[in-house]
C-alpha positions as CSV (number, residue, x, y, z in Angstrom):
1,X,0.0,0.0,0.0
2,X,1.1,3.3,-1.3
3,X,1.9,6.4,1.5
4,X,-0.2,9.1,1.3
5,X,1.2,11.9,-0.7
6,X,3.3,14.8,1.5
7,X,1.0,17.5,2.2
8,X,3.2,19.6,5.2
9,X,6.0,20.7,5.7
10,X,6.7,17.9,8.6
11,X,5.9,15.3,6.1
12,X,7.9,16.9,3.3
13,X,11.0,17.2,5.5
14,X,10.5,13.4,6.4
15,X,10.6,12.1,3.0
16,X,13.6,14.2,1.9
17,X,15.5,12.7,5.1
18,X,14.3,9.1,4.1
19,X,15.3,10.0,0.8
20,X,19.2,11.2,2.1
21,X,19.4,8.0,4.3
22,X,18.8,6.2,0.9
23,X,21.5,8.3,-1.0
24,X,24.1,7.7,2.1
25,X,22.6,3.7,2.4
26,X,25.4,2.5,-0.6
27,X,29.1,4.1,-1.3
28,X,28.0,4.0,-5.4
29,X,25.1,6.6,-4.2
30,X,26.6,9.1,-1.7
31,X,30.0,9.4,-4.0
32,X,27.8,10.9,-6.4
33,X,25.6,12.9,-4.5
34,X,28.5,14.2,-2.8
35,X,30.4,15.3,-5.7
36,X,27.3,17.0,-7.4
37,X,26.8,18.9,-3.8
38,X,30.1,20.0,-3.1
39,X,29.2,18.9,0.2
40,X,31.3,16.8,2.6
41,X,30.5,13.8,4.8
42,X,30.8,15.6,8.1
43,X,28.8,18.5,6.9
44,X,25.8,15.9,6.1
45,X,24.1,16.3,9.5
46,X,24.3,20.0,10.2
47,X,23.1,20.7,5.9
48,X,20.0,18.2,6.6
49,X,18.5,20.3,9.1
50,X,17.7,23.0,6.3
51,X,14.6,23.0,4.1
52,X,16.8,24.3,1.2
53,X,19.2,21.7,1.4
54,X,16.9,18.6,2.1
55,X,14.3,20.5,-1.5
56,X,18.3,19.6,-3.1
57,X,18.5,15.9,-2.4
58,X,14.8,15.5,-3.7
59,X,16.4,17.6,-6.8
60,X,19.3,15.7,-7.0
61,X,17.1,12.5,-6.9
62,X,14.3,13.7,-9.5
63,X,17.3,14.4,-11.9
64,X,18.3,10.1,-11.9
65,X,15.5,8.0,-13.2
66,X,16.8,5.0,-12.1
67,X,17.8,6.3,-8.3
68,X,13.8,7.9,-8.1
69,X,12.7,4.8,-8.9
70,X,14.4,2.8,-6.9
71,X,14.0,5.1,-3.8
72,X,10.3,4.7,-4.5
73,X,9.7,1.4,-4.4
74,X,11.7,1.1,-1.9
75,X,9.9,3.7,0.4
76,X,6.9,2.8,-1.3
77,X,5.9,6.1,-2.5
78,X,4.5,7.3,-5.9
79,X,7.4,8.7,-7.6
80,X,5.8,12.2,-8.4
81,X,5.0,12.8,-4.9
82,X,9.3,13.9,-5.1
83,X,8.6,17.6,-7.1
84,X,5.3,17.8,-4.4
85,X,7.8,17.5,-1.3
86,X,10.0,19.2,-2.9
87,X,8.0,22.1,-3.8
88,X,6.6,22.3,-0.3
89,X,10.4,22.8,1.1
90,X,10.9,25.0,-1.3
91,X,8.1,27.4,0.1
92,X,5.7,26.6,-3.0
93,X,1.9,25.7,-3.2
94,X,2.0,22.4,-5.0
95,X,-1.7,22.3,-6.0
């Protein structure tokens, strides 16, 4: 059974922080993700308590097919409720 699509900001936040512990679940994901960031390892924690960062790893997911998918079948998610979480962080009305 498929979540619910994000609707607040809470649930938005939640699912770009499921979708980081994906990206930093496998060494053949976070290289990547790190290198397109700029961002180091040890700067991971403090950068995923921002809404602006956290609307950047939904980004950074939307813009890989194949990672989106897999993230949401792994989460169990529709993969177009990304851009709606995304947009909510990003201070944008979705609907």
């Amino acid at each position: 059974m498929k979540r619910r699509r994000p609707t607040t900001q809470k649930e938005a936040e939640s699912l770009a922080i499921q979708a980081l512990a994906f990206i930093a679940g496998e060494s053949e994901r976070i290289g990547p993700f790190l290198a397109a960031t700029g961002i180091g390892p040890d700067m991971i924690r403090a950068a995923a308590r921002e809404p602006d960062f956290l609307a950047g790893v939904l980004d950074y997911l939307a813009g890989d097919e194949a990672l989106l998918v897999a993230f949401a079948t792994a989460a169990d998610i529709n993969p177009f409720d990304i851009p709606v979480a995304r947009d909510i962080l990003a201070g944008r009305n979705s609907r």
